[in-house]
C-alpha positions, 0 to 999 in steps of 0.5 A: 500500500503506498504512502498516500493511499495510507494517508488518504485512508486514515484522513477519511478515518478521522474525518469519520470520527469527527463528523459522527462525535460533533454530530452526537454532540450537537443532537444531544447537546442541544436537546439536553441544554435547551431543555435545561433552559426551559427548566431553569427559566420557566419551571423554577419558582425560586431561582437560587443561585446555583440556578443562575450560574448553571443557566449561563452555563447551560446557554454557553453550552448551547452556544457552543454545539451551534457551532459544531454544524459548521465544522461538520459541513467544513469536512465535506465542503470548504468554508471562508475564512471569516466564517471559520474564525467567528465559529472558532471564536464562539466556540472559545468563549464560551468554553472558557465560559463553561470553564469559570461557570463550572467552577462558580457552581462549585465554589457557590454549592461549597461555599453554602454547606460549609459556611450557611450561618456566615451573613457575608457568604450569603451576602456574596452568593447574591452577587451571582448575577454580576459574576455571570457578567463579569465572566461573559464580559472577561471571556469575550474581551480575552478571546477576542484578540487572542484569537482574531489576532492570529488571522494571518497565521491561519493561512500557509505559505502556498495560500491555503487556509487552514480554517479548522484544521490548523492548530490555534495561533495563540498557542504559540504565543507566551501570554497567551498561552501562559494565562490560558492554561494557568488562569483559563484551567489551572486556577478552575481546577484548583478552586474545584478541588479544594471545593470538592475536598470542602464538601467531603469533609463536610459530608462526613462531619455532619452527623444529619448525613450520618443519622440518614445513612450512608445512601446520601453521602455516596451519592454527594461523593459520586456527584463531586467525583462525576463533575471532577471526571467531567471537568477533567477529560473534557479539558485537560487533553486541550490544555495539555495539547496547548502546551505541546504545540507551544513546545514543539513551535519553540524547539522545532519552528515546525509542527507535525501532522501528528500534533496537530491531528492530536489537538484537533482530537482534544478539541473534540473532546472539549466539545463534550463537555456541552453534553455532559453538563447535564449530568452536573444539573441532574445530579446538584440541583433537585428542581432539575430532577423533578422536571426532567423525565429520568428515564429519559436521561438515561436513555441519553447516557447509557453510561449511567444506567447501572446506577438507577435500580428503581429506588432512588433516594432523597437527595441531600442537597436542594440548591 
């Protein structure tokens, strides 16, 4: 078998698995987040303030899957550059929107079961709606020029334009890419562990969790542990892949098809987390799960079907 026809075989397959994941994300992405918003919005007579950061981030993840249409028509038709650039800007925002949302959910949920007699906790859970600003606000005019700016970078020396397929130009930049992975993941990430490390602690010096037994507190354990895996697979191999392709532009001046084909794979799996935030919804809120058909959700996430034995318990946490 030649070099090309290898090549050429293992282009389609990529393209396969990129066409079919964006398109499962999409499909259950938007059916799950825009059912979301119907729930929050309309079903939820008293709006608590995990319920205003997971709208915003229900609608930054809804945001995010309509742009995913554009990426799967660009793998069979080509698409202008400037149509590629406002997709990829979206789809940056609002994951770095889903990033910081994800985050205050966690912080907003530890901060109400560690500290609920504190008057200045409460005071500050009321600023919900401005944190919410400030970070659409914040992740809009970060991405903005960080990612217009590489414009030029995003065409090769033939003329070509990469549009999706080329790796993101401020990946080879120092700041950029410094305050992407240090305040963009790492600081998330830090605040969600010590968060989740809070709420454990917590659950297992509470003597009201210790006279329900022992069903409540796994179950607080699974949700911390299943928004840390969420958290976790869908943006750790994106940042990883960031770093990688600064190193490789750094030491080499070249990049492989390898790595770029590798960050395009982590890309992907970012995109994920628009359809697994449901799962985070399911598991804090209680409105959520009174309005939302079980069944259903399972149906949408196989994954999970081993854990609904017909008997489900009272949950802990009503946020």
């Amino acid at each position: 078998m030649s070099y090309s026809r290898s090549h050429n075989q293992t282009q389609g397959h990529e393209r396969f698995i990129f066409v079919v994941v964006y398109a499962l994300v999409f499909v259950s992405g938007l059916i799950l987040n825009f059912m979301a918003l119907i729930v929050f919005f309309f079903q939820t007579k008293s709006r608590s303030h995990t319920i205003i950061y997971m709208t915003n981030l229900a609608l930054a993840d809804l945001l995010l899957v309509c742009t995913l249409p554009l990426r799967i028509y660009h793998y069979f038709h080509k698409l202008p550059q400037k149509t590629c650039e406002i997709a990829g800007l979206i789809l940056l925002v609002n994951m770095y929107g889903s990033i910081f949302l994800l985050t205050c959910v966690s912080l907003d949920r530890c901060l109400a079961v560690c500290f609920p007699m504190s008057s200045r906790v409460r005071e500050g859970r009321k600023k919900a709606p401005l944190v919410c600003v400030g970070i659409w606000m914040l992740t809009i005019g970060a991405s903005l020029p960080m990612y217009l700016a590489g414009g030029k970078n995003k065409i090769n020396k033939t003329g070509q334009e990469h549009c999706f397929r080329s790796f993101p130009y401020y990946a080879i930049q120092t700041p950029a890419m410094t305050s992407s992975i240090v305040i963009g993941f790492g600081i998330p990430l830090v605040i969600m562990v010590l968060c989740s490390w809070g709420l454990v602690q917590a659950i297992r010096k509470s003597a009201a969790a210790q006279t329900d037994g022992l069903v409540n507190s796994r179950k607080i354990q699974k949700m911390i542990s299943t928004n840390l895996a969420i958290f976790l697979l869908c943006f750790l191999p994106y940042h990883l892949m960031l770093a990688v392709l600064y190193s490789y532009n750094k030491h080499t001046k070249s990049m492989p098809c390898a790595v770029i084909s590798a960050y395009q794979y982590s890309l992907m799996t970012a995109c994920l987390n628009a359809a697994l935030d449901p799962l985070a919804y399911y598991f804090t809120t209680e409105t959520f799960r009174k309005n939302v058909d079980i069944d259903f959700v399972w149906r949408m996430w196989p994954m999970n079907s081993h854990s609904s034995d017909g008997t489900r318990s009272r949950a802990p946490l009503n946020t």
